[in-house]
C-alpha positions in Angstrom: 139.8 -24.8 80.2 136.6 -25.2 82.1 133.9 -22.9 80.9 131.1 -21.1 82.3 128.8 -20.0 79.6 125.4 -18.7 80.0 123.2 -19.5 77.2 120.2 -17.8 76.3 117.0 -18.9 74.6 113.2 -16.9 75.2 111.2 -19.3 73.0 108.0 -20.4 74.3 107.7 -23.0 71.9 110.1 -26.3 72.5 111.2 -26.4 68.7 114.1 -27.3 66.9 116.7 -24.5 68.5 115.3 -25.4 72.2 116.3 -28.7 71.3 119.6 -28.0 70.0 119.9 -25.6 73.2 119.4 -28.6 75.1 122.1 -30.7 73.6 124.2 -28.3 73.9 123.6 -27.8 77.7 123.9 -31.4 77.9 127.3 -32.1 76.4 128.4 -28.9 77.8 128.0 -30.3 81.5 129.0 -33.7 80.1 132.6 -32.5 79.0 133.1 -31.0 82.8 132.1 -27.1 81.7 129.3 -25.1 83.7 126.8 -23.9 81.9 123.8 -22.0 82.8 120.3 -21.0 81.2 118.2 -17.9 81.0 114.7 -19.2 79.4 111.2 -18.4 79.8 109.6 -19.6 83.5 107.6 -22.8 83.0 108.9 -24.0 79.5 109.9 -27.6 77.8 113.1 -26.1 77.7 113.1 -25.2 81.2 111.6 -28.2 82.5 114.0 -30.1 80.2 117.1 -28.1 81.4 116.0 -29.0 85.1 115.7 -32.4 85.1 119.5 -32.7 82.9 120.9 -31.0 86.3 121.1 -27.5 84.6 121.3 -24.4 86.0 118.3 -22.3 85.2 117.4 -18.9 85.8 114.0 -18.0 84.4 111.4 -14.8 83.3 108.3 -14.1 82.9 106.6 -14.6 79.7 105.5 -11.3 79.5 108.8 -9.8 79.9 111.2 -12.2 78.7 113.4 -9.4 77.3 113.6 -7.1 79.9 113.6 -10.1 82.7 117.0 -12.3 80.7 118.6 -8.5 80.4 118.6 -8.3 84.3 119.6 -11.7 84.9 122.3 -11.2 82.8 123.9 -7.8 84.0 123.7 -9.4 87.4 125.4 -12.5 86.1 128.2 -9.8 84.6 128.1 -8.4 87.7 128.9 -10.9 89.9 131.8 -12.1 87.2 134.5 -9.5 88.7 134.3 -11.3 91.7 133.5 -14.8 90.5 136.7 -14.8 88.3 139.2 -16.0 91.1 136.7 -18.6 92.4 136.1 -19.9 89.0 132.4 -18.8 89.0 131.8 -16.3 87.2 130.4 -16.0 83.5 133.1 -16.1 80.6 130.7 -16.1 77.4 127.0 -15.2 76.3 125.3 -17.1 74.2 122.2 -15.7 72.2 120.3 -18.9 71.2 117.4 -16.8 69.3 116.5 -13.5 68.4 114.8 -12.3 71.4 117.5 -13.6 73.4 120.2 -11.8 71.2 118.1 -8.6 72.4 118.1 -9.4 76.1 122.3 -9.8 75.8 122.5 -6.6 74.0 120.4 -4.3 76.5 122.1 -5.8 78.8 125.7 -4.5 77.1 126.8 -8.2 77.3 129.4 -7.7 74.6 131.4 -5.2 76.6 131.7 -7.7 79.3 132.5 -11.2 77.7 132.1 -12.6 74.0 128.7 -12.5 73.0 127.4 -15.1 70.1 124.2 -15.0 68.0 122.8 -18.0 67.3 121.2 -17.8 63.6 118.6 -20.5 62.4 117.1 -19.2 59.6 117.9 -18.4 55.7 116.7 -14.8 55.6 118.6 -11.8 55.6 119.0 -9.6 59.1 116.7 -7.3 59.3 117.4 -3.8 58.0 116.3 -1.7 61.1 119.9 -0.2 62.5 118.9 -1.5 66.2 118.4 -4.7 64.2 121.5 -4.5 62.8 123.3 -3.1 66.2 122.6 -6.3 67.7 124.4 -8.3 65.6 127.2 -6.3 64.7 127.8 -6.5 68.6 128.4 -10.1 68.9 131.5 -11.7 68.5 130.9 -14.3 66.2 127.0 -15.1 64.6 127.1 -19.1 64.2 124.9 -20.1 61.1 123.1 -23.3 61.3 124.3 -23.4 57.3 126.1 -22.1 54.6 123.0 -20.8 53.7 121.9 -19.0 56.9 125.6 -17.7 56.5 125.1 -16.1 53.2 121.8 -14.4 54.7 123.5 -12.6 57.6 126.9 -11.6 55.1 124.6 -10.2 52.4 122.8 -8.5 55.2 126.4 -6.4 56.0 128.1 -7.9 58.1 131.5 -9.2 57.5 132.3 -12.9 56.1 135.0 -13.1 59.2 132.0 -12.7 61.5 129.7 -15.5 60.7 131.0 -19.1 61.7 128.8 -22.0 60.4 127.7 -24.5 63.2 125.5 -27.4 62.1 123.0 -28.6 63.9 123.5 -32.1 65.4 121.1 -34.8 66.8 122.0 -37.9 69.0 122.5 -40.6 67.2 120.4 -43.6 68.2 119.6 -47.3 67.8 118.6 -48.2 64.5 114.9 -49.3 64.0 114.6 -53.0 64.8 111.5 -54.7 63.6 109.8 -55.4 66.9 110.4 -51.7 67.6 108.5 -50.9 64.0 105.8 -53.3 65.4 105.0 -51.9 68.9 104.8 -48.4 67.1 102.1 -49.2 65.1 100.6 -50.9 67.7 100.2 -47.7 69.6 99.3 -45.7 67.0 96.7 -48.1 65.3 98.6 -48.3 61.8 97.8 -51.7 59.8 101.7 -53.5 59.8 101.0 -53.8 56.0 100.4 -50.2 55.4 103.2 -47.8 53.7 103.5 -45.3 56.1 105.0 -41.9 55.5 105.4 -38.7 57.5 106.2 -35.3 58.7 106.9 -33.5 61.8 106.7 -29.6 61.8 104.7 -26.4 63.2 101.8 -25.8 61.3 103.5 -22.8 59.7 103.9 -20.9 56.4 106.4 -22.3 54.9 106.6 -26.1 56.2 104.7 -27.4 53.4 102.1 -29.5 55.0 99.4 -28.8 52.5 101.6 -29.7 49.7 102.4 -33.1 51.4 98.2 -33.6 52.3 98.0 -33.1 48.3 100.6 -35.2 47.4 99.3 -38.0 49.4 95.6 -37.6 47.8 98.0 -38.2 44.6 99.5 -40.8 46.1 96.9 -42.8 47.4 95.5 -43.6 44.3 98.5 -45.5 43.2 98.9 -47.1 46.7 95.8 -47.1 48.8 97.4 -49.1 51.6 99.5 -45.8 52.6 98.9 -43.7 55.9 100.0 -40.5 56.7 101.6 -39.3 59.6 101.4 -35.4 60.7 102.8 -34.2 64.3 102.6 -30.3 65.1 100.8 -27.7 66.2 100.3 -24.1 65.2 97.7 -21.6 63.2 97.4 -23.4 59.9 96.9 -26.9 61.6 92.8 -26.1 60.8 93.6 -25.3 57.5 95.5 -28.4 56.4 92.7 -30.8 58.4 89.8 -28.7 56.1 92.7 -29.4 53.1 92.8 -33.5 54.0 88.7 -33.4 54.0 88.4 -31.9 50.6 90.9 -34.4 49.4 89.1 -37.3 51.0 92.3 -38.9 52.5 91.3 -37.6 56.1 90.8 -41.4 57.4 94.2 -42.4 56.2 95.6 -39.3 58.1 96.3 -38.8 61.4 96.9 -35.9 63.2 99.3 -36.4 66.2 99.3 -34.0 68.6 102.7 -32.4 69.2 103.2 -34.7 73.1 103.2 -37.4 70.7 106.4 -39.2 71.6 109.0 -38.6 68.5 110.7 -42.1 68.6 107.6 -44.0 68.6 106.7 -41.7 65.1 110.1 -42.5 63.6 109.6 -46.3 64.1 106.1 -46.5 62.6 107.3 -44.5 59.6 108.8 -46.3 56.5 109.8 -42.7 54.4 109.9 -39.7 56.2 108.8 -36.4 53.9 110.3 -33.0 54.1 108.8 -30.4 52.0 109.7 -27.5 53.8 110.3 -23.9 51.7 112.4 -22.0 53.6 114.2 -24.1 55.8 117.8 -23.2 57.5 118.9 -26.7 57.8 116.1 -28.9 59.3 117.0 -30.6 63.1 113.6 -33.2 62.5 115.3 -33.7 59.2 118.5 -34.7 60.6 116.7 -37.0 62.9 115.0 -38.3 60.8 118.1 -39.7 58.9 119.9 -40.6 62.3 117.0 -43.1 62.7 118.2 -45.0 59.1 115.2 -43.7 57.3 114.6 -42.6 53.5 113.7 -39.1 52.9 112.2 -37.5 50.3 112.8 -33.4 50.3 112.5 -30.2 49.0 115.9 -28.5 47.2 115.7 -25.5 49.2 117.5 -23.5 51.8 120.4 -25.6 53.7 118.9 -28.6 52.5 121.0 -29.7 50.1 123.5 -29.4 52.7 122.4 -33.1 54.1 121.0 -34.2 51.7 122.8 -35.3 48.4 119.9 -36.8 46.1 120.1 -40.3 44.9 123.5 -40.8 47.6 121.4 -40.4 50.9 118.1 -39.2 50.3 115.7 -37.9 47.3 116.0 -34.0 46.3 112.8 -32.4 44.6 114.2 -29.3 42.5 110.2 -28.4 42.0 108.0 -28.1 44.8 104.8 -29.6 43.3 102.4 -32.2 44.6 102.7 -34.6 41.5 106.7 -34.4 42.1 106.4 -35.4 45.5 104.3 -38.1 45.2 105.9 -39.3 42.0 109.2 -39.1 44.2 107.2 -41.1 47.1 105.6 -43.6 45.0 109.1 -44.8 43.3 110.6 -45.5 47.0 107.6 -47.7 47.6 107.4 -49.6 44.6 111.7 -50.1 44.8 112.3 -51.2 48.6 116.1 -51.6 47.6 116.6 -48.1 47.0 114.7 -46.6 49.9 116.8 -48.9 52.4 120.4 -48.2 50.6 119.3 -44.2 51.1 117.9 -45.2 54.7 121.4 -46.8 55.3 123.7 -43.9 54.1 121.2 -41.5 55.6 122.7 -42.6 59.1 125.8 -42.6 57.8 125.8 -38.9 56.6 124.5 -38.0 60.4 126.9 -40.1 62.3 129.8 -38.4 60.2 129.1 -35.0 60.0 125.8 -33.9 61.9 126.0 -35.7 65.6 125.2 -34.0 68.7 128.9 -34.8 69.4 129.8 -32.7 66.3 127.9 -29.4 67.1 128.9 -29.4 70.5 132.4 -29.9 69.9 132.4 -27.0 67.3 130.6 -25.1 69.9 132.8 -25.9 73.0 136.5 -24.6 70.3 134.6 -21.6 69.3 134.2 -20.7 72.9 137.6 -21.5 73.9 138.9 -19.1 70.9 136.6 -16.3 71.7 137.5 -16.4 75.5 140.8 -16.7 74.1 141.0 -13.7 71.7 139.6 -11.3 74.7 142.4 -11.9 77.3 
């Protein structure tokens, strides 16, 4: 069956789901289907989209809604007659909130199969046009068990919800000359122990608990450096936080163009401290490029991350338990590579770009399937 879905995603922000959007577009086109895009004019996602030979339809910032719910009626529209030349639209795809809106003014469900994409552990909101919007999609795909039990205990019905996990590409594994020329360019002593985090500077990501924990851990290994990559409103806030501390030398602050590999190649332990978290896609990348990881117990995490098999679980969220935690990796190498090792292997096996859009690409086919 060659599909035509049009997915739908009106974040401004290139994040974790425009990224997951993308790979999904990606091996969409790669497996001979036709997908399309509705995402806001002049985005990373957009530009992204673009230049993987995507075709994108885009609104304006200030009316994203009500700009993707016109593009999509006219897309319905135009399926009547696009059926018999095999282009017309055959399922909608909500990627976010916003864009779950723009399908639903649009009465996409009464056309085609509509899906929700949902990306975070919190329940639904209990407004009833809240609640309208998912009860009109087909299916909501949970990026985890626990996103799943966040949308069911909201109301809706267990047969409803489908969990999808996110999946990264998988790539080569670090070599040392790679490890070199990344610290090269970001000016990080080869001797140092390097550690770091990637995440929006937002409630819940736990960037002030890492800064402390480093202060911690600094004392015991003065050699380490810090690596931050992000940007959002409590970026100031953590900065002030690495000043008081007195470790705001041995951090750096990468703005969020900074390219991702080169991060993941400098690091030797990547830190994930997040509070709230659905699953984590930097988490999963992290992992995909054979490093150790040290994490909070929370949300989908424990999901990926098995502690002491592939990874390091903190059941406390404190900043002497992370750096404790931190500390122990560097002072046994062994351990931290055996975790980096079976890290990768956890990704490649159950968490691969592949995997998700494989998932993605039988969930479509059934839908499509169910409404002849």
């Amino acid at each position: 069956m060659n599909l035509r879905p049009l997915i739908v995603d009106l974040g401004r922000d290139y994040r974790g789901g425009q990224h997951q959007a993308l790979l999904l577009l990606q091996g969409l086109r790669s497996r001979g289907h036709a997908p399309e895009l509705i995402a806001v004019r002049e985005s990373e996602l957009v530009h992204r989209a673009k230049t993987a030979g995507v075709s994108v339809h885009t609104v304006a910032p200030g009316c994203r809604r009500v700009g993707a719910a016109l593009h999509i009626r006219r897309r319905l529209r135009e399926q009547h007659a696009g059926r018999s030349s095999g282009q017309g639209v055959d399922i909608v795809h909500a990627n976010e909130p916003h864009a779950l809106s723009a399908a639903w003014l649009a009465r996409a469900h009464r056309c085609v199969p509509l899906i929700a994409s949902r990306r975070v552990v919190f329940p639904l909101s209990a407004s009833a046009i809240s609640l309208a919007r998912y009860r009109a999609a087909a299916r909501v795909v949970a990026v985890s068990r626990c996103a799943a039990q966040g949308v069911i205990r909201s109301g809706l019905p267990a047969s409803c919800v489908d969990v999808i996990y996110d999946g990264v590409e998988m790539v080569p594994e670090i070599s040392f000359a790679a490890r070199d020329r990344a610290r090269g360019l970001l000016e990080i002593p080869r001797a140092s122990f390097c550690i770091g985090n990637i995440a929006a500077y937002v409630a819940g990501k736990g960037q002030d608990l890492l800064v402390r924990a480093f202060a911690e851990l600094r004392a015991r290994v003065p050699a380490s450096i810090l690596l931050l990559r992000g940007e959002g409103p409590e970026q100031a806030a953590i900065q002030e936080l690495a000043r008081q501390l007195q470790v705001i030398d041995a951090v750096k602050f990468l703005p969020p163009v900074a390219e991702i590999e080169t991060i993941f190649a400098a690091m030797d332990l990547f830190v994930f401290p997040a509070s709230a978290e659905a699953l984590g896609s930097v988490l999963l990348a992290a992992m995909a490029h054979g490093l150790p990881v040290v994490a909070s117990a929370c949300g989908g995490i424990p999901e990926v991350v098995e502690s002491e098999k592939n990874g390091l679980l903190l059941d406390r969220l404190d900043s002497k338990a992370l750096a404790d935690a931190v500390a122990g990796l560097y002072e046994n190498p062994e351990q931290a590579r055996r975790l980096g090792r079976a890290a990768r292997e956890t990704i490649a096996a159950r968490f691969s770009a592949d995997h998700m859009v494989e998932a993605t690409v039988q969930l479509y086919v059934d839908l499509i399937a169910a409404r002849m």
